[in-house]
C-alpha positions as CSV (number, residue, x, y, z in Angstrom):
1,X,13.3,36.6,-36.7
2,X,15.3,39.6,-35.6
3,X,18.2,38.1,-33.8
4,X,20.0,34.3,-33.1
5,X,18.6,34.6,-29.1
6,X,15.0,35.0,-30.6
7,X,15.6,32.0,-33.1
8,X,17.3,29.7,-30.4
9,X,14.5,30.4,-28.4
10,X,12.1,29.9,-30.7
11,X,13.6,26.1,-31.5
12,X,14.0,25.2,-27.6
13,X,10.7,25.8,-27.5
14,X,9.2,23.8,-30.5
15,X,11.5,20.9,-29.3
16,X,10.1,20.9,-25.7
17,X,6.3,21.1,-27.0
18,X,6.8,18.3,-29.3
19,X,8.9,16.1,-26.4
20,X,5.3,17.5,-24.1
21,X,3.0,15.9,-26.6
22,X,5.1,12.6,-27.3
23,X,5.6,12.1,-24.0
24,X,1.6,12.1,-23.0
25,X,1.3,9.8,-26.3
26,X,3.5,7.3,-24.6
27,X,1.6,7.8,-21.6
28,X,-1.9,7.0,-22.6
29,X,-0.7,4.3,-24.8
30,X,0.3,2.3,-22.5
31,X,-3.1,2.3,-20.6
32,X,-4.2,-0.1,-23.3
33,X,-1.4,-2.4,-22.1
34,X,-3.6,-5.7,-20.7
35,X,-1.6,-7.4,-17.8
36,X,-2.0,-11.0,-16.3
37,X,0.5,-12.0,-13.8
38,X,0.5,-15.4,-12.5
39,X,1.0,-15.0,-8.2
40,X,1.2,-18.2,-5.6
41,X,1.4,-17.4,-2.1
42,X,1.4,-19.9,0.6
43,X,2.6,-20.2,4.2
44,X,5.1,-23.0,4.7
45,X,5.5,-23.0,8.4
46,X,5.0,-20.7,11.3
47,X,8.6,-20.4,13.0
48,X,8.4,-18.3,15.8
49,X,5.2,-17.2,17.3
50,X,6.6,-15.4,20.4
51,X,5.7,-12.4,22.6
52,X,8.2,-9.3,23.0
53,X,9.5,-7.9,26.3
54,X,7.0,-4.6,25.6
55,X,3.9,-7.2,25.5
56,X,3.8,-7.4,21.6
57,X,3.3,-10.5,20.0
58,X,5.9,-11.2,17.0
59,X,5.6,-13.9,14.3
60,X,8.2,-15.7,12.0
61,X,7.0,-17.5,8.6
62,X,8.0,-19.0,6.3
63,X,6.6,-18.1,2.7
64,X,6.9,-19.8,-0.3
65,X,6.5,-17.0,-3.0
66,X,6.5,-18.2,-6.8
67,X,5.3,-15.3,-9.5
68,X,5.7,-14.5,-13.0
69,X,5.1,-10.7,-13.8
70,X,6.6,-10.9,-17.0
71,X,3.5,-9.5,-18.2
72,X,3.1,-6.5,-17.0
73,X,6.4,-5.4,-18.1
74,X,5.8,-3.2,-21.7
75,X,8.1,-1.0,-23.4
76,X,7.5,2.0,-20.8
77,X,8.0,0.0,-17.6
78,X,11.1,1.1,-15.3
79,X,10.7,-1.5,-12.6
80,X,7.9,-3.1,-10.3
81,X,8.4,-2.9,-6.9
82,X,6.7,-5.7,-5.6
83,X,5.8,-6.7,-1.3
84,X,3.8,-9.0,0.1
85,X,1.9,-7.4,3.4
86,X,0.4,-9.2,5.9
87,X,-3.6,-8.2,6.7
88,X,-5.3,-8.6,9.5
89,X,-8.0,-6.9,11.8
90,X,-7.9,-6.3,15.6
91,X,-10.7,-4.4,18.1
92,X,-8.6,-1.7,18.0
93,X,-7.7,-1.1,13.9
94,X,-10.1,-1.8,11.3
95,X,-7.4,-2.6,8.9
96,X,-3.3,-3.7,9.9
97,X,-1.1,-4.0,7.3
98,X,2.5,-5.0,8.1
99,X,5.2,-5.8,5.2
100,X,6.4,-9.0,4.7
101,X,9.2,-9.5,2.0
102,X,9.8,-7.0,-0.6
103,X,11.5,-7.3,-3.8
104,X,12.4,-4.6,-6.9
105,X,12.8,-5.9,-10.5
106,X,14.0,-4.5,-12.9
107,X,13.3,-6.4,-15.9
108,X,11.4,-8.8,-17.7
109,X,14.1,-11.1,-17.2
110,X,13.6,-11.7,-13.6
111,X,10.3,-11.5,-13.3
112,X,9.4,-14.7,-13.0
113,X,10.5,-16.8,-10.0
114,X,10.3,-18.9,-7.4
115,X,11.6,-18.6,-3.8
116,X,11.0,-20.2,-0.3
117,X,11.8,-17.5,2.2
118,X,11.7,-16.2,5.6
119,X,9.8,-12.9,6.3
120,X,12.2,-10.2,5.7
121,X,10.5,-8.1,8.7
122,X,8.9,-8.4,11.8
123,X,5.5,-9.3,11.6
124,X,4.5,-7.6,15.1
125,X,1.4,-6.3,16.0
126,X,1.0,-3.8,18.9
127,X,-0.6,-5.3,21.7
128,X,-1.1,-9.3,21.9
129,X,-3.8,-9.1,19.1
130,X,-2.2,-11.9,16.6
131,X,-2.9,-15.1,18.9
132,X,-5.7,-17.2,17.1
133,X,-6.4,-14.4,14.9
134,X,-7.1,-14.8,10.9
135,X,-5.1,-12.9,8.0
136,X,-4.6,-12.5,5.0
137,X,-1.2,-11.9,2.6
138,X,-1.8,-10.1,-0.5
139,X,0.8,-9.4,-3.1
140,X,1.2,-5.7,-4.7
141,X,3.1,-4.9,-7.3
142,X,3.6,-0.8,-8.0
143,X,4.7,-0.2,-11.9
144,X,6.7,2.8,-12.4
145,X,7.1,3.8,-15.9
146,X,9.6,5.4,-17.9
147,X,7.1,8.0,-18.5
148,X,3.4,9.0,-16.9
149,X,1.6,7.8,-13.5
150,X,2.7,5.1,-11.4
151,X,0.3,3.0,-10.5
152,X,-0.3,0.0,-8.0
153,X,-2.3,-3.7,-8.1
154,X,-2.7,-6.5,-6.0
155,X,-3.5,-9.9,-5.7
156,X,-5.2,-11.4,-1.9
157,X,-4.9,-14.5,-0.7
158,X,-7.0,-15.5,2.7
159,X,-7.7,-18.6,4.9
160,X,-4.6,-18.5,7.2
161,X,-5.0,-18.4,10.8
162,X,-2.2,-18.2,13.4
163,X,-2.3,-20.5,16.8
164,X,-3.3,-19.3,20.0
165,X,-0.3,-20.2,22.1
């Protein structure tokens, strides 16, 4: 140790490795972190079921969305962002996904609740493919932690059908 730059160094750089190596500990523990989250999706009443001036059809529900993620919170989580997205196929898309209702929370303490709600956007599909046509809503949740990968699960719920006129 020849000079104070060499030893500063020298401690910035022991104090980043060991920040390195807690930080992946933190990370892979909580991949041991078990989840169950409780999710209740049902469609109250259809509102609007109407068909745009550019040929689309556009629908208006009404959800009643009760959840407890309480769970899934752990000492690393940030916040969930949770949506509900509406799924449906048509000849021309194997797979349509258009979001509902959205949500962020940001701690355990509202993570459980209970809401009867309007969808927050349009459910429109391109084209006059939503008449008579079955679909289903599915609830995903993406956990972002404090530290390590983000990652995504979901919950489906099918059997509703929308009316043909």
């Amino acid at each position: 140790m020849h000079s104070y730059a060499l030893r500063v160094n020298t401690a910035v750089t022991l104090a980043i490795m060991v920040l390195a190596v807690l930080c992946s500990f933190v990370s892979l523990s909580d991949h041991f972190h078990a989840s169950s989250p409780h999710v209740h999706l049902e469609v109250l009443s259809i509102d609007a079921f109407q068909r745009q001036k550019a040929g689309n059809d556009e629908v208006w529900l009404t959800l009643n969305i009760s959840a407890d993620f309480s769970s899934v919170f752990s000492w690393n989580t940030k916040q969930l962002f949770i949506f509900v997205a509406a799924e449906y196929v048509t000849p021309k898309n194997v797979v349509n996904q258009v979001s509902l209702w959205d949500a962020i929370l940001v701690s355990k303490n509202h993570a459980k609740f209970s809401i009867k709600t309007r969808n927050k956007y349009s459910f429109v599909d391109q084209g006059n493919n939503l008449r008579g046509s079955d679909f289903n809503l599915t609830m995903y949740w993406h956990v972002m932690p404090l530290t390590g990968a983000m990652y995504t699960e979901k919950q489906v719920f099918s059997g509703f059908r929308l009316p043909t006129e």
